[in-house]
C-alpha positions as CSV (number, residue, x, y, z in Angstrom):
1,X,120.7,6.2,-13.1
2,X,121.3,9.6,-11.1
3,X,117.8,10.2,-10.7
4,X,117.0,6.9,-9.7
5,X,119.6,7.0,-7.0
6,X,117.7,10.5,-6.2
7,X,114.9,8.9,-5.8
8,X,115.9,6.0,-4.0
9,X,117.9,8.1,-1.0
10,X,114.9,10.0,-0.9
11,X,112.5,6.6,0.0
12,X,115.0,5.9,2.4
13,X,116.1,8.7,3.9
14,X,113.2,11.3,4.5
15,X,110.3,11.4,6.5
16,X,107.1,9.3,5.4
17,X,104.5,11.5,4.5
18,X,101.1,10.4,4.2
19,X,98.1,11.4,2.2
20,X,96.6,13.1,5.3
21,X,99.6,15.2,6.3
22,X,99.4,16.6,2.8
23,X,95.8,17.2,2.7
24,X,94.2,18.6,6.4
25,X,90.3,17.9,4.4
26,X,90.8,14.1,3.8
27,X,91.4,14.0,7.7
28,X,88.4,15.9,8.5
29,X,86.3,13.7,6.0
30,X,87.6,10.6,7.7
31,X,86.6,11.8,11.4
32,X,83.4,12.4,10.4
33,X,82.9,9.6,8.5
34,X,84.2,7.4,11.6
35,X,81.4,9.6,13.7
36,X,78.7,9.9,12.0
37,X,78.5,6.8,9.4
38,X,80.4,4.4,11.5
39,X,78.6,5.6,14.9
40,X,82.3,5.3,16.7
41,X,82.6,6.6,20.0
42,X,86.0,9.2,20.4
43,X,87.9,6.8,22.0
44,X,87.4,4.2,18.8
45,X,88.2,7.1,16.3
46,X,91.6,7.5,18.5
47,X,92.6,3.5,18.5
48,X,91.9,3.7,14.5
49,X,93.8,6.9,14.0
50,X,96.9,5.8,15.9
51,X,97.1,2.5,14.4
52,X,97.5,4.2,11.0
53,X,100.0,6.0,12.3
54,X,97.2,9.2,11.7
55,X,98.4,12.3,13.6
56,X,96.8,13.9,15.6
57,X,95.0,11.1,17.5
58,X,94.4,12.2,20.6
59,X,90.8,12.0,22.2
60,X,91.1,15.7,23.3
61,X,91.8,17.1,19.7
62,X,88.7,14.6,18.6
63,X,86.8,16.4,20.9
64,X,87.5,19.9,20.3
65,X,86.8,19.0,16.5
66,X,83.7,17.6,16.9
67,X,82.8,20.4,19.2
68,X,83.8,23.4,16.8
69,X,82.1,21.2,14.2
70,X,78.7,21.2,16.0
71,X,78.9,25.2,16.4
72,X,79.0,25.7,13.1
73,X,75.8,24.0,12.6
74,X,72.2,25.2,13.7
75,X,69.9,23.6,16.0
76,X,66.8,24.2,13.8
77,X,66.8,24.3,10.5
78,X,65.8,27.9,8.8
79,X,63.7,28.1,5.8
80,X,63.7,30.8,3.0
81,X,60.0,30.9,2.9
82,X,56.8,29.9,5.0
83,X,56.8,26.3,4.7
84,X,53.5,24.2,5.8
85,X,54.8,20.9,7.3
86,X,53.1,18.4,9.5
87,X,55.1,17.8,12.5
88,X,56.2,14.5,14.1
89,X,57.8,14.7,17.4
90,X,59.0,13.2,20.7
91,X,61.2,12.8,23.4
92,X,64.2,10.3,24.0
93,X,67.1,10.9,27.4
94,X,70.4,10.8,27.4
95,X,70.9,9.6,30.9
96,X,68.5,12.0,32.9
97,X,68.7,15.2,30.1
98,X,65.7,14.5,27.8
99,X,66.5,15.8,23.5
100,X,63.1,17.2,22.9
101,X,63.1,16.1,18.4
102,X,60.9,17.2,15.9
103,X,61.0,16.1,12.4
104,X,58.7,16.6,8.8
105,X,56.2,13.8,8.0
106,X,56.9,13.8,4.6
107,X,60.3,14.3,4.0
108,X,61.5,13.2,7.3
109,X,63.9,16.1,8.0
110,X,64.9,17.1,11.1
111,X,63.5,20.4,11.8
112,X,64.5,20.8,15.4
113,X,66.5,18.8,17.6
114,X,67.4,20.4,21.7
115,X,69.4,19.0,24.5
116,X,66.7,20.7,27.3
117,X,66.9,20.5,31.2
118,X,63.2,19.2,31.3
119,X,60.2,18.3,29.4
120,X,57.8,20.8,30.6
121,X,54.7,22.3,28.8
122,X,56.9,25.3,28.7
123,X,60.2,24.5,27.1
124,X,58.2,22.4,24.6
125,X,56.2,25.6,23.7
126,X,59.8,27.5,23.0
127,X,60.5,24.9,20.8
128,X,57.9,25.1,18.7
129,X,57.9,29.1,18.5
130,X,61.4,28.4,17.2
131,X,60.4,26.4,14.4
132,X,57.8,29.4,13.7
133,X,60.2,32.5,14.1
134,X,62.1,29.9,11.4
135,X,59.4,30.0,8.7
136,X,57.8,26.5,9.5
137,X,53.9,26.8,9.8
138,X,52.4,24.0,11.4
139,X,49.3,22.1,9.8
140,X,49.1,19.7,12.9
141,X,51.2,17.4,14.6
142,X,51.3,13.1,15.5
143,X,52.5,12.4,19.2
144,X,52.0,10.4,22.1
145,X,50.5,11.6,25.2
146,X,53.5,13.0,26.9
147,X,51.6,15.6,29.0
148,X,54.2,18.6,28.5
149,X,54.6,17.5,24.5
150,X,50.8,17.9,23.6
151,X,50.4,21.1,26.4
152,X,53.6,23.0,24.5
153,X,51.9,21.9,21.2
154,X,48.2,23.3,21.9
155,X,49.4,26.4,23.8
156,X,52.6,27.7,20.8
157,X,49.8,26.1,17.6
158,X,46.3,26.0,19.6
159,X,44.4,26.2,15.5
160,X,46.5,23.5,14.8
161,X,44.9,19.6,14.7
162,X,47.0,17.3,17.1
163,X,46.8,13.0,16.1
164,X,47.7,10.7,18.7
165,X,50.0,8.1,17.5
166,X,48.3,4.9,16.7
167,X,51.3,2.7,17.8
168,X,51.6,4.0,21.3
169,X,47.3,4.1,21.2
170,X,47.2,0.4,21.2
171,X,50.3,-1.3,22.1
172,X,49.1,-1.7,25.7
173,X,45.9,-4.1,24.0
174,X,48.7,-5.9,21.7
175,X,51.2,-7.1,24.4
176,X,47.7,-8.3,26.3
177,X,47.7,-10.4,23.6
178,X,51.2,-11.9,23.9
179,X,50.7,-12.3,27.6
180,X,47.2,-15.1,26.7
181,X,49.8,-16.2,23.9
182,X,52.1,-17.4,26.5
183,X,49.8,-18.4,28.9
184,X,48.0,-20.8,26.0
185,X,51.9,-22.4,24.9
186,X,52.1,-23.1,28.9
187,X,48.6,-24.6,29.0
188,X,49.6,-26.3,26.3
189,X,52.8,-27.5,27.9
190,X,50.8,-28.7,31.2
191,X,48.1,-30.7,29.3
192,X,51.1,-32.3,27.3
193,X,53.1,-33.3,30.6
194,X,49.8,-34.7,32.4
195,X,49.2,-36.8,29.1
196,X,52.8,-37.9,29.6
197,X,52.1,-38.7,33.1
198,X,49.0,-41.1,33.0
199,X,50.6,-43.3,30.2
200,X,53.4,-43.8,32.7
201,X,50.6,-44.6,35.3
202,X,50.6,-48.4,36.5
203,X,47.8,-49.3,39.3
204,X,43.9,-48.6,38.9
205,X,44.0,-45.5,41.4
206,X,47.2,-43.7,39.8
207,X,45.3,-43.9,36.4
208,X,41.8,-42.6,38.1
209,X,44.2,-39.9,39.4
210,X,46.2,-39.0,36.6
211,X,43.1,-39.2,34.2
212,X,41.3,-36.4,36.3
213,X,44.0,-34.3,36.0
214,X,44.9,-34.7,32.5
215,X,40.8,-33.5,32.4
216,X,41.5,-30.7,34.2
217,X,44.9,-29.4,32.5
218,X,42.8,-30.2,28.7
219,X,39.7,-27.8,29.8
220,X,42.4,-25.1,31.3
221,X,44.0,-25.7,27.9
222,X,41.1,-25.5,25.6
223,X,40.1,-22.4,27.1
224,X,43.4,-21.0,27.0
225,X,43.4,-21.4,23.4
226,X,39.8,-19.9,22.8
227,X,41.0,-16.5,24.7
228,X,44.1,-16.5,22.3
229,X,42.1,-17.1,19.0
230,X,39.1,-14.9,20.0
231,X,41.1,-11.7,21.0
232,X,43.9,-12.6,18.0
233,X,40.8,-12.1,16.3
234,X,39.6,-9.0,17.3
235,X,42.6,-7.4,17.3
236,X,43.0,-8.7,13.5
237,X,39.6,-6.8,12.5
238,X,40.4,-3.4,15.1
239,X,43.7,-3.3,12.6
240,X,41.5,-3.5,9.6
241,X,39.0,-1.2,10.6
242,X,42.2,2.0,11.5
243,X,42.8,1.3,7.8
244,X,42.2,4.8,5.7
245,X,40.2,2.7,3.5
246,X,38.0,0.0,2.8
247,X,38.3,-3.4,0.9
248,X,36.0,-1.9,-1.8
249,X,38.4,1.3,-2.1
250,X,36.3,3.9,-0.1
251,X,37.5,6.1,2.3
252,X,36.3,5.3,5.6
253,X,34.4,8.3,7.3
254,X,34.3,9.0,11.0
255,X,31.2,7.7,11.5
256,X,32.0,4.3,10.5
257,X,35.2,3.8,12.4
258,X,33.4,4.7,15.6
259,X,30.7,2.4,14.9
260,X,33.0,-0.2,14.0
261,X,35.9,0.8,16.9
262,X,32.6,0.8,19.6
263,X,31.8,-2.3,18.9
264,X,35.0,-4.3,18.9
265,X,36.0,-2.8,21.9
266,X,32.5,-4.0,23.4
267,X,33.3,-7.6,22.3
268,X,37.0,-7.4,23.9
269,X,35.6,-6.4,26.9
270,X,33.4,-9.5,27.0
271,X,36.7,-11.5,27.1
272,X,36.9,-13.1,30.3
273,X,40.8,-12.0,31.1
274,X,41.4,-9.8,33.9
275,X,43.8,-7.3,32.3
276,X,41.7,-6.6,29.7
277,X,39.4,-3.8,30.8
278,X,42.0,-1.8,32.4
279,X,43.6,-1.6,29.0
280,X,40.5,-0.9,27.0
281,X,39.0,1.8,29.1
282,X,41.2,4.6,27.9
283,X,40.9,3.5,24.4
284,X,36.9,4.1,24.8
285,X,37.5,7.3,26.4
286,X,40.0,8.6,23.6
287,X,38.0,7.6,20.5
288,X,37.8,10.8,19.4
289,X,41.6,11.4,19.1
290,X,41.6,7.9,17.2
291,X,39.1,9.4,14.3
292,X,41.3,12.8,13.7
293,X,43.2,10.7,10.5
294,X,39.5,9.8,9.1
295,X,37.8,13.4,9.3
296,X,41.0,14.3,7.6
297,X,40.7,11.7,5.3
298,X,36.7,12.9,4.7
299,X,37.9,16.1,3.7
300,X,40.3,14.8,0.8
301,X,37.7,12.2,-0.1
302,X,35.0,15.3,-1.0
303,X,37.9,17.2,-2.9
304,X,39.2,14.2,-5.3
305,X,35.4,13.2,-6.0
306,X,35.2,16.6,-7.5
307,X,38.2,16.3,-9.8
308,X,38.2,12.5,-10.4
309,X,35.3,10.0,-11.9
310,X,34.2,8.1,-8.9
311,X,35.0,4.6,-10.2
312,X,38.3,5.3,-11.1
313,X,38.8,7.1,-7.9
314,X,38.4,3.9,-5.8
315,X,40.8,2.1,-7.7
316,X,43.4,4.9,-7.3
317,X,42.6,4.7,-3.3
318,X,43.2,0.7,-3.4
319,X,46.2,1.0,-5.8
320,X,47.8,3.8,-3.3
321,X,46.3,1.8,-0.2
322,X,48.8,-1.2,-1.1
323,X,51.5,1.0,-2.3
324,X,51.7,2.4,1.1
325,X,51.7,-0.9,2.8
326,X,54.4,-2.2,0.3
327,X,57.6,-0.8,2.1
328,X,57.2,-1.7,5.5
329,X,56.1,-5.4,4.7
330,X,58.4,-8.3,4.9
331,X,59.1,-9.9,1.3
332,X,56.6,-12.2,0.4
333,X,53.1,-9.4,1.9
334,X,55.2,-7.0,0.1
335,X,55.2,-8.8,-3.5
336,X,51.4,-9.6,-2.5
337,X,50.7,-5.7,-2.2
338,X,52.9,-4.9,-5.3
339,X,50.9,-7.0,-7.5
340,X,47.3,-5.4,-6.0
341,X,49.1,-1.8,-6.6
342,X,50.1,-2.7,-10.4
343,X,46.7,-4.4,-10.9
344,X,44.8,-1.0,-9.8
345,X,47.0,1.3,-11.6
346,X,45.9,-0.8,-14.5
347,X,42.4,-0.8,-14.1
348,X,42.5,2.8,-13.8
349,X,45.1,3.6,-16.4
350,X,42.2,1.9,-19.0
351,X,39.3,4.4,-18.1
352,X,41.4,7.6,-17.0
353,X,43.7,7.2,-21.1
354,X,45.9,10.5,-21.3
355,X,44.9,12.0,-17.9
356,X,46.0,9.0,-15.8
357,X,49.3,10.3,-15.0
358,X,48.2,13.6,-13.8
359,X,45.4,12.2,-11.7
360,X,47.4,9.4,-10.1
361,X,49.9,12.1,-9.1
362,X,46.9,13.6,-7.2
363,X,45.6,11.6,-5.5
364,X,48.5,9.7,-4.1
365,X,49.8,13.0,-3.0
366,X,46.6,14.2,-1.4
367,X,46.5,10.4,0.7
368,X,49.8,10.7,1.6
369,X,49.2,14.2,3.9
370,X,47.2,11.5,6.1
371,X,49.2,11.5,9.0
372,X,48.3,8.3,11.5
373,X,51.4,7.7,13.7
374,X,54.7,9.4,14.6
375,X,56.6,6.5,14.0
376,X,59.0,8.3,11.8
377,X,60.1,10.1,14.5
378,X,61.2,6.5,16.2
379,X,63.6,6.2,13.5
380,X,64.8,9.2,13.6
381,X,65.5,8.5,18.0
382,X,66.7,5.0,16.7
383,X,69.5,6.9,14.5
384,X,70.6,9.2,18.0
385,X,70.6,6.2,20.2
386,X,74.0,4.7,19.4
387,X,75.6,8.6,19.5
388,X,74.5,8.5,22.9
389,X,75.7,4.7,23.6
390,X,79.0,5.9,22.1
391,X,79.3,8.5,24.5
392,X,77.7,6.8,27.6
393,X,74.7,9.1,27.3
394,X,77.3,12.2,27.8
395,X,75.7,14.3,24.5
396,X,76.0,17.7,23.9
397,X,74.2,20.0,21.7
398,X,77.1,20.0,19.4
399,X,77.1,16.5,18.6
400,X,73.2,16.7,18.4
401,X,74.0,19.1,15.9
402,X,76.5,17.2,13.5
403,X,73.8,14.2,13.9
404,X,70.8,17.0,12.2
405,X,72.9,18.0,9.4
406,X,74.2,13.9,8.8
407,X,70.3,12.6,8.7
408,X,69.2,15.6,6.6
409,X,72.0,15.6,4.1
410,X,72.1,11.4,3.9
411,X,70.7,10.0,1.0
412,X,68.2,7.3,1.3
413,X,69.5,3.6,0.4
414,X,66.1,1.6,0.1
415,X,62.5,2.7,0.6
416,X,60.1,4.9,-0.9
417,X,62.6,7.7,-0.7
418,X,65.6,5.5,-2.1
419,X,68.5,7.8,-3.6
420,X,66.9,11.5,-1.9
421,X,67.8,13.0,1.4
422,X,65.6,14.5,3.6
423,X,66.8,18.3,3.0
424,X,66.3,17.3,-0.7
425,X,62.6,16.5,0.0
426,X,62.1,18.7,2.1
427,X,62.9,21.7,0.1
428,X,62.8,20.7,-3.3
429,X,66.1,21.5,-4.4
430,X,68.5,18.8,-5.4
């Protein structure tokens, strides 16, 4: 009875102390986790501490955290060892200061991430001599064509190969193709509303009348739709043919995808649509960056035919073809590519017996140093952009730094990568 009476003065008497008054880590551990996994801005992380009565709140001791946080970090990460990596890198602003990014194709790591004054050739070339005095030796690099980006590249790597990035290639002949998409739904619309029209019509002349234009708005309309199919078309097979291989399992060689490139861009440009030659001419006179993937891909296809039995090595090729377009495709192309993947893997698993492990392993491995796009690196500026919302585009190299060490050390939820984080790939070690 004494102790409970002990006890129960002491509940009501004394100071409430909570877990995080006890323990100083458990409140670090919850700032950060507000920060960098729930992407709150300081004043959030404030509101949220004060209304659990967590002390101290105050946006100034958030910042000076953060900030001490983010100089114990590096701004590029430092290897033990030379370590060849294929680069992937861009540019995205924080108001007007650009964050000049560069991250590993494979593994997806950020290597080197810097809150510059500008985007010249120059400051780009510092940044990648930082990644070499770190022990990172470039084997090329996928980018668009931001002028200072590929002239810091050439002049710090000039040996190096440089890919231009497929997405940013073509995107301006894509959206022509949603602009004749629109313009066919509003022919549409105009033939359907003159069709409307001369049923209404009452008197001889208002049908002559209505009936001429309902001719016109259904030829405008027809030809609308042609455009639409025929470059829908095009732009179907010019996907197919920047594929690293063919239907049959081949790797496609340079030659080819010229050939086959020239003459698709020919037929676009005998579309008659206005915007479209202004958009194809700098694809015709870049071709040759276009075909950097395939001479790559030329190269691997000499060394596997060496090691593997030809036959089997074009199932492999188709099996890893569709495994690679498995991830990024919405559910019902993704179970289509997963059953042409197992179906492969099975036809080669029956010639190749006991060495069909080791030669699968190979050859995925060797196709997946094919580097076509530096789209990884949008994910990577998709992961910074709501730090910089957070902060209204106020960064600083501190914070850049916290959100380097969060990407690299986060494990993967879905994907090819599911359950590793990119330091873990990156290096090797768990």
């Amino acid at each position: 009875m004494l102790f409970m009476v002990h006890l129960q003065l002491e509940t009501l008497l004394s100071d409430e102390q909570l877990l995080f008054q006890k323990d100083h880590r458990h409140l670090e551990h919850l700032l950060l986790l507000l920060r960098l996994e729930g992407k709150c801005s300081l004043l959030s992380i404030a509101s949220i501490l004060k209304a659990l009565e967590y002390h101290p709140n105050s946006v100034g001791y958030l910042s000076q955290f953060f900030q001490s946080a983010g100089q114990a970090l590096p701004s590029t990460l430092l290897m033990p060892s030379q370590t060849c990596v294929f680069y992937l890198s861009d540019e995205i602003f924080a108001l007007h200061a650009p964050i000049l990014v560069t991250i590993d194709a494979a593994s997806t790591a950020i290597l080197n991430i810097e809150l510059a004054s500008e985007r010249s050739a120059d400051t780009w070339r510092a940044h990648f001599e930082a990644l070499e005095a770190h022990h990172f030796f470039s084997l090329g690099m996928a980018s668009d064509r931001g002028l200072g980006l590929v002239a810091g590249y050439r002049a710090a790597c000039d040996m190096a190969l440089w890919v231009a990035d497929y997405f940013h290639e073509f995107r301006d002949l894509f959206e022509v193709l949603h602009h004749v998409e629109r313009k066919a739904y509003a022919a549409i619309d105009k033939e359907d509303d003159a069709a409307r029209k001369f049923a209404r019509a009452k008197s001889e002349a208002t049908l002559a009348k209505r009936l001429q234009q309902y001719e016109t708005a259904h030829h405008t309309c027809e030809q609308a739709m042609a455009l639409y199919d025929q470059l829908a078309l095009l732009l179907h097979l010019l996907r197919e043919a920047l594929h690293i291989c063919s239907p049959h399992g081949r790797l496609r060689t340079p030659e080819d995808v010229r050939t086959e490139l020239t003459l698709l861009f020919h037929m676009i440009a005998e579309l008659d649509y206005a915007a479209i030659p202004n958009t194809r001419k700098p694809l015709h006179q870049h071709l040759d960056d276009s075909l950097v993937p395939f001479k790559h891909a030329e190269t691997i296809d000499a060394e596997l035919r060496a090691v593997v039995p030809h036959d089997v090595l074009d199932f492999l090729v188709l099996a890893w073809h569709h495994d690679h377009f498995s991830y990024p495709s919405p559910a019902k192309p993704q179970h289509y590519h997963q059953h042409e993947r197992e179906f492969w893997l099975a036809c080669a698993a029956e010639l190749l017996a006991d060495e069909f492990d080791t030669l699968k392993t190979l050859v995925f491995d060797k196709l997946d140093t094919i580097v076509r796009a530096s789209s990884l690196v949008e994910m990577v500026n998709g992961l910074i952009r709501p730090y910089c919302n957070s902060c209204k585009g106020q960064i600083t190299q501190e914070a850049l730094n916290l959100i380097m060490f969060y990407h690299n050390h986060h494990r993967y939820k879905s994907g090819k990568r599911q359950g590793k984080a990119p330091i873990e790939l990156l290096t090797g070690t768990p």
